[in-house]
LODRENNU-568144 format. One line per field, with one value per residue: residue in one letter; x, y negated, z of N, C-alpha, C in turn; residue number from 1. Coordinates in pm, 1 decimal. Each point is the difference from the previous one (the first is absolute). Layout:
residues N
residu (A | ...) .
neast (X | ...) .
nnorth (Y | ...) .
nup (Z | ...) .
caeast (X | ...) .
canorth (Y | ...) .
caup (Z | ...) .
ceast (X | ...) .
cnorth (Y | ...) .
cup (Z | ...) .
num (NUM | ...) .
This chain:
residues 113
residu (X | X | X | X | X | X | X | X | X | X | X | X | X | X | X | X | X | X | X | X | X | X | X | X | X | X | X | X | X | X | X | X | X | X | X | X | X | X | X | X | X | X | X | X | X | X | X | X | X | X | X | X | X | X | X | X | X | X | X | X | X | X | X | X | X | X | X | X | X | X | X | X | X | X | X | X | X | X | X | X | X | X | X | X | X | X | X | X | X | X | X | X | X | X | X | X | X | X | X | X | X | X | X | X | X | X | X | X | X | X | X | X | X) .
neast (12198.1 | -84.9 | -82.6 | -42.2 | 73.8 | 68.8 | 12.1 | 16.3 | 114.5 | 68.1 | -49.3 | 29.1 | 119.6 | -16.9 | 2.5 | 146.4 | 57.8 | -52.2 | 64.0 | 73.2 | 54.9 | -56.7 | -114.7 | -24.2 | 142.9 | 92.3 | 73.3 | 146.6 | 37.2 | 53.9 | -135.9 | -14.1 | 64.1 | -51.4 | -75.1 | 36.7 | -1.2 | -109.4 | 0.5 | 112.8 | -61.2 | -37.9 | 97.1 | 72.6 | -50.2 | 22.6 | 111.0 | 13.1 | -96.9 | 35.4 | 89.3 | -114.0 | -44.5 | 79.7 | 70.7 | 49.2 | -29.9 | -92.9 | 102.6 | -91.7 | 90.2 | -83.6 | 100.8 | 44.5 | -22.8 | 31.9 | 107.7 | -63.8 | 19.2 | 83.5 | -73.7 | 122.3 | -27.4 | -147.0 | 90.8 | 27.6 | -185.4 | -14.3 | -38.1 | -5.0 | 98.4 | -23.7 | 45.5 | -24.7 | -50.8 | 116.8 | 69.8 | -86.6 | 45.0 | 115.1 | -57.4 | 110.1 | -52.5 | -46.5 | 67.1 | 21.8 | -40.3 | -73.6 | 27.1 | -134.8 | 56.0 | 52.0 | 5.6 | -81.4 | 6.1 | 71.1 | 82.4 | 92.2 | 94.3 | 40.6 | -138.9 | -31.3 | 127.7) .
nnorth (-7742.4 | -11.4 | -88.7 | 116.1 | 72.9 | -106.9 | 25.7 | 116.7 | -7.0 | -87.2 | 118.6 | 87.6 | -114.3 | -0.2 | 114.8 | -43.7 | -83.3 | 39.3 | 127.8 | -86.8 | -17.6 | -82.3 | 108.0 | -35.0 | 18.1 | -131.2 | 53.5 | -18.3 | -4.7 | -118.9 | 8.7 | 42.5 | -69.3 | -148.6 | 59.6 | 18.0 | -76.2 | -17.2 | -98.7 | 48.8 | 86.9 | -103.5 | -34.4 | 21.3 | -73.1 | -109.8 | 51.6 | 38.7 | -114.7 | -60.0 | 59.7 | -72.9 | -0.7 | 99.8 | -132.7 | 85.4 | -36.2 | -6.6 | -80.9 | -70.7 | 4.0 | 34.4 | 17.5 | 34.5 | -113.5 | -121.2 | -54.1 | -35.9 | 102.4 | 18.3 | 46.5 | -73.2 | 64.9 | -63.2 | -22.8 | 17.2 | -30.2 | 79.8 | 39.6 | 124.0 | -68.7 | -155.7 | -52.7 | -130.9 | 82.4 | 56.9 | -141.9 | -16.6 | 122.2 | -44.2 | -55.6 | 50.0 | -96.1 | -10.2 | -144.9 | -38.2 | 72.5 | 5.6 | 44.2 | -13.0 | -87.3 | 18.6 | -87.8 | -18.6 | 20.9 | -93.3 | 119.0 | -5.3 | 35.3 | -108.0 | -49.1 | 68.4 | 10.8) .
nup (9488.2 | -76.8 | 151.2 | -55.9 | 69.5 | -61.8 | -178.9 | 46.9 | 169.2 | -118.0 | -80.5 | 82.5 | 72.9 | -83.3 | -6.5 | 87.5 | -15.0 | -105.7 | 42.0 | 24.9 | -133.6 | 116.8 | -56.1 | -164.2 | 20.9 | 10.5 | -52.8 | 7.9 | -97.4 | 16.7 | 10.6 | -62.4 | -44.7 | 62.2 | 33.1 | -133.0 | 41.7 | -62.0 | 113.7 | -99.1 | 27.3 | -34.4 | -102.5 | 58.6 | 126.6 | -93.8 | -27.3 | 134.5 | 31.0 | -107.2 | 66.6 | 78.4 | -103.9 | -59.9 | 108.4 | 106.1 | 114.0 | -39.0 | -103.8 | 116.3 | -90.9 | -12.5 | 120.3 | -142.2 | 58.4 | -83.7 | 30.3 | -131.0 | -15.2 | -109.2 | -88.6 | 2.3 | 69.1 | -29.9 | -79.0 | 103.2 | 105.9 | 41.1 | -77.4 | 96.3 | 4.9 | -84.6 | -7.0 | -60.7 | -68.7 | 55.3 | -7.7 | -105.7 | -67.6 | 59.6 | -137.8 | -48.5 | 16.2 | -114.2 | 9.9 | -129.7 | 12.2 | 85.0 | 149.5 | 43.4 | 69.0 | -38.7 | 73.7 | -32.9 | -133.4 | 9.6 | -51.6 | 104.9 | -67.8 | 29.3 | 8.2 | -127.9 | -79.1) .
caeast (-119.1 | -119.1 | -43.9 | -104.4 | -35.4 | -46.9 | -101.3 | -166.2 | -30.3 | -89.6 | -133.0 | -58.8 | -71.8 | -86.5 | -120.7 | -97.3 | -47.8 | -125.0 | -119.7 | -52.6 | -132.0 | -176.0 | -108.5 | -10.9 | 89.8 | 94.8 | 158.5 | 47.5 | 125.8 | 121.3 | 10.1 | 55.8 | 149.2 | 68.6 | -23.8 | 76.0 | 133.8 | 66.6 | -134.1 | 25.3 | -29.8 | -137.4 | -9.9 | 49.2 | -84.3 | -83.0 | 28.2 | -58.6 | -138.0 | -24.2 | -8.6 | -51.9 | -162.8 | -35.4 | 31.2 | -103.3 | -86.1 | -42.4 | 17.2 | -59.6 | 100.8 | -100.2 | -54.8 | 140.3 | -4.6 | 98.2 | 30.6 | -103.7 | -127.8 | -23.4 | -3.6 | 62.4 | 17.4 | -57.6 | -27.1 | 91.8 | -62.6 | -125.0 | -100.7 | -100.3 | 25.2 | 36.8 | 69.0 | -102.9 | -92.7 | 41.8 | -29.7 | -160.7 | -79.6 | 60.6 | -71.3 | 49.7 | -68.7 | 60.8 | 1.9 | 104.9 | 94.5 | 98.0 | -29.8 | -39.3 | 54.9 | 172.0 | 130.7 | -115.3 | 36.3 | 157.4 | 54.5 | 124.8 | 29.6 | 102.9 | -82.2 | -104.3 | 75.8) .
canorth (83.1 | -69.9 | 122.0 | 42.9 | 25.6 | -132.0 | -52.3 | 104.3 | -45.7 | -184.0 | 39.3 | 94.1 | -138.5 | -102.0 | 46.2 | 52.0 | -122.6 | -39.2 | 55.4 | -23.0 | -168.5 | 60.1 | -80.4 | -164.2 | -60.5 | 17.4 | -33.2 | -71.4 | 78.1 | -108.9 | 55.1 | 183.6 | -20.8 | -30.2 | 76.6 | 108.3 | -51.2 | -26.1 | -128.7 | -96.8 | 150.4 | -31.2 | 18.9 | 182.2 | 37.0 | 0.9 | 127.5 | 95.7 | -0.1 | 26.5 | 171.8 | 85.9 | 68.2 | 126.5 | 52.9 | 68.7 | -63.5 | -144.4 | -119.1 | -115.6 | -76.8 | -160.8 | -101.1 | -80.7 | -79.1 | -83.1 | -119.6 | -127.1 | 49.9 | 15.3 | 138.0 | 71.3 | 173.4 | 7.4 | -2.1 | 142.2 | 70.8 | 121.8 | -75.2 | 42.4 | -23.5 | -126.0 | -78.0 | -61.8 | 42.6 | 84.6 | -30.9 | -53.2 | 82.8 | 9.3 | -120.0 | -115.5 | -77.3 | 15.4 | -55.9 | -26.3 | 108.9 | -35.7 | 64.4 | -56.0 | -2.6 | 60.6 | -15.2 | 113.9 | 149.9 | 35.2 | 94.5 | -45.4 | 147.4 | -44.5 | -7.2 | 117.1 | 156.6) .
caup (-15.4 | 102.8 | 31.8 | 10.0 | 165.3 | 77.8 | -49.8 | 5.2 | 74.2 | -0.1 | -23.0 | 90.2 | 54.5 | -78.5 | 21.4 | 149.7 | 50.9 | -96.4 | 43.7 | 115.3 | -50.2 | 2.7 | -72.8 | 28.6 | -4.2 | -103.1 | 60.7 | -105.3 | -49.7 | 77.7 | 159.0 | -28.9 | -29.8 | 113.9 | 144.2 | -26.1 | -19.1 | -155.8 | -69.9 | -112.2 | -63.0 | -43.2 | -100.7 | 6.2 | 5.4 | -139.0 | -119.5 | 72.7 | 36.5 | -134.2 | -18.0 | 96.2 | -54.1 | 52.2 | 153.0 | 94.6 | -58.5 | -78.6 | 92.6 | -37.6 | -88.5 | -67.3 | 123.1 | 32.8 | -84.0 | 35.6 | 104.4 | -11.0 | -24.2 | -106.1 | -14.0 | -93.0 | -22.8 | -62.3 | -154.3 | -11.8 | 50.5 | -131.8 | -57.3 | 70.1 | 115.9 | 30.3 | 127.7 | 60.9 | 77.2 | 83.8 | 114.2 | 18.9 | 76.2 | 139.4 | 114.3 | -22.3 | -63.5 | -127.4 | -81.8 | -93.8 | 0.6 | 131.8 | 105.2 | 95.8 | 153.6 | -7.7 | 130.4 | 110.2 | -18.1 | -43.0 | 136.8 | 1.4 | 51.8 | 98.4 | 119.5 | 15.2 | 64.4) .
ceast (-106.9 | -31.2 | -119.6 | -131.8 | -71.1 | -123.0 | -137.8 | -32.8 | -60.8 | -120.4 | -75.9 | -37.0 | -73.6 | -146.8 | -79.1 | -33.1 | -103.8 | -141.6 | -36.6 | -101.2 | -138.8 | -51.8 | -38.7 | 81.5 | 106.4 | 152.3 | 60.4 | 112.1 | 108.0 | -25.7 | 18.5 | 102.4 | 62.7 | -36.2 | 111.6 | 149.6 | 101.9 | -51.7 | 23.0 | -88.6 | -167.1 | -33.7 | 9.1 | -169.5 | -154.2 | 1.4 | 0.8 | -131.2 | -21.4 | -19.0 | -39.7 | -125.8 | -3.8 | 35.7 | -88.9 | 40.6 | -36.8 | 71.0 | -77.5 | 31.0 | -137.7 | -16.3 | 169.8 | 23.6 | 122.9 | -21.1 | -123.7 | -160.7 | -36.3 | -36.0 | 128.5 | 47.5 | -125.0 | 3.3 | 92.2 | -90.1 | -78.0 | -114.1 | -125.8 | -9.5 | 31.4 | 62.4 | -107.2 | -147.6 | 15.4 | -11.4 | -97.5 | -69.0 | 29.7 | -65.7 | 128.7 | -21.7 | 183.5 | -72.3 | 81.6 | 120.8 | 81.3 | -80.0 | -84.3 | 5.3 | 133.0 | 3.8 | -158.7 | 30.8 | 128.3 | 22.9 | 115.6 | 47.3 | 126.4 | -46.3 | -53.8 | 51.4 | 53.9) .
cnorth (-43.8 | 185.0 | -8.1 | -14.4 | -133.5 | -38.4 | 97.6 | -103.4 | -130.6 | 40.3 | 18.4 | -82.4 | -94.7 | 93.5 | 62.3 | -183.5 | -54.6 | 96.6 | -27.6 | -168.2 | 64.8 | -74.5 | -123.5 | -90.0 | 34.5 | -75.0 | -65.4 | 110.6 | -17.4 | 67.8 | 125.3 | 15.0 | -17.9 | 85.8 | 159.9 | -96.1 | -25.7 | -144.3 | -31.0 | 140.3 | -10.7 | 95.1 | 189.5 | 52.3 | 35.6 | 111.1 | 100.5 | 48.9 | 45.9 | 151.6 | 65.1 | 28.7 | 109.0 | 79.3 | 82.3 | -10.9 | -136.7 | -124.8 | -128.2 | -122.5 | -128.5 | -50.0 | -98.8 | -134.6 | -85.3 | -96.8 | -89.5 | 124.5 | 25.7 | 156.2 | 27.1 | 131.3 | 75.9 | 112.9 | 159.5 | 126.4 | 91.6 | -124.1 | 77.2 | -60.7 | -103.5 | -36.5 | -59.3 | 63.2 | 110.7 | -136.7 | -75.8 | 107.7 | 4.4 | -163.1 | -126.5 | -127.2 | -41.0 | -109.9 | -36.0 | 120.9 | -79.4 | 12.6 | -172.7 | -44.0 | 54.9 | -5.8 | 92.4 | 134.1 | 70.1 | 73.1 | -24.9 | 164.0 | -41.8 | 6.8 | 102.8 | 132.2 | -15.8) .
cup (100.2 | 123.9 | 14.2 | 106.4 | 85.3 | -77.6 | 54.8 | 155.5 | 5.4 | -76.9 | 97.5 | 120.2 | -88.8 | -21.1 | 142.2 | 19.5 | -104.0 | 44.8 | 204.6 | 18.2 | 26.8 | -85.9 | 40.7 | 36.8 | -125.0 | 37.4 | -153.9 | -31.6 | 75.4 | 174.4 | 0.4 | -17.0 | 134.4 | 95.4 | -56.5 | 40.9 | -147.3 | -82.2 | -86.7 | -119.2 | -5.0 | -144.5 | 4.0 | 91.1 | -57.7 | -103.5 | 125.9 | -51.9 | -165.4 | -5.4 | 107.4 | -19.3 | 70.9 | 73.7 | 67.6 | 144.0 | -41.3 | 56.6 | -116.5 | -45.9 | -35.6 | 141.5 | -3.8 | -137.0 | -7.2 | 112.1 | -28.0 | 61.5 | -117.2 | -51.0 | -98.7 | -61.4 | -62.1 | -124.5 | 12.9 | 59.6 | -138.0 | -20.4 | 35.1 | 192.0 | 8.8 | 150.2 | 48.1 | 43.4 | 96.0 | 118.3 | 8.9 | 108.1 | 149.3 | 75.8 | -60.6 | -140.7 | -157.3 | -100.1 | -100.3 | 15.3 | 161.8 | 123.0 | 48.1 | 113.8 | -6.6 | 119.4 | 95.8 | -26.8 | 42.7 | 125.7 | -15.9 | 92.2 | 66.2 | 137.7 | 50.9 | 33.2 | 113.0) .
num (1 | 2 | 3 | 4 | 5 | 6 | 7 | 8 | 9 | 10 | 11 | 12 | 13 | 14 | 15 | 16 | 17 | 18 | 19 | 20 | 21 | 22 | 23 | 24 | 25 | 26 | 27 | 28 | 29 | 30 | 31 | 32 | 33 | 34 | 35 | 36 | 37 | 38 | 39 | 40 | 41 | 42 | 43 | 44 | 45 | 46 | 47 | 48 | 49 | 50 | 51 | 52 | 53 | 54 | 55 | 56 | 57 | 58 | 59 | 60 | 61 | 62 | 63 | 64 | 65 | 66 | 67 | 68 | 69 | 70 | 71 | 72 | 73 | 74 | 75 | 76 | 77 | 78 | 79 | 80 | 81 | 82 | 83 | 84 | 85 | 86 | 87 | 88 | 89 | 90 | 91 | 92 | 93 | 94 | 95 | 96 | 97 | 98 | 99 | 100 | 101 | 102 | 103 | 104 | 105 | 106 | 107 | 108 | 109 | 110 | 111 | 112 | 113) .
């Protein structure tokens, strides 16, 4: 029987370490993973963030991209709330569907917590 209990806590760190990304920066899935001590849990941190729309409070899920900088999580934001222009609006520059300067933006929450 799966437990429960662990799946709400690897939520509940995946949304205190996404809402501590400052504006204008952006982290990777894989580092959310690894600073939880789960590096191989990129993918689980991904279907977190999928169902945190209507967290409270708010966690800033369009500051979490892939390892390339890619917006892959894109296509799962409201369509009142694009991803990409949530971090246009934070200053972070969005070409081809991908983060500008990656390694300038990039917050590394290994360093940072």
């Amino acid at each position: 029987m799966k437990d429960t209990h662990d799946d709400r806590s690897f939520e509940q760190d995946v949304y205190d370490v996404v809402r501590a990304i400052p504006p204008g920066r952006v982290t990777s899935y894989g580092a959310i993973a690894k600073v939880l001590g789960s590096a191989r849990a990129s993918r689980r941190v991904g279907w977190v963030l999928n169902k945190s729309f209507g967290a409270e409070p708010p966690v800033p899920a369009h500051r979490v991209v892939n390892r390339l900088g890619m917006l892959s999580g894109a296509i799962h934001f409201p369509a009142d709330r694009p991803m990409a222009a949530q971090l246009e609006g934070e200053g972070v520059r969005i070409e081809n569907d991908t983060v500008v300067d990656f390694e300038r933006v990039f917050w590394d929450p290994m360093r940072e917590l």
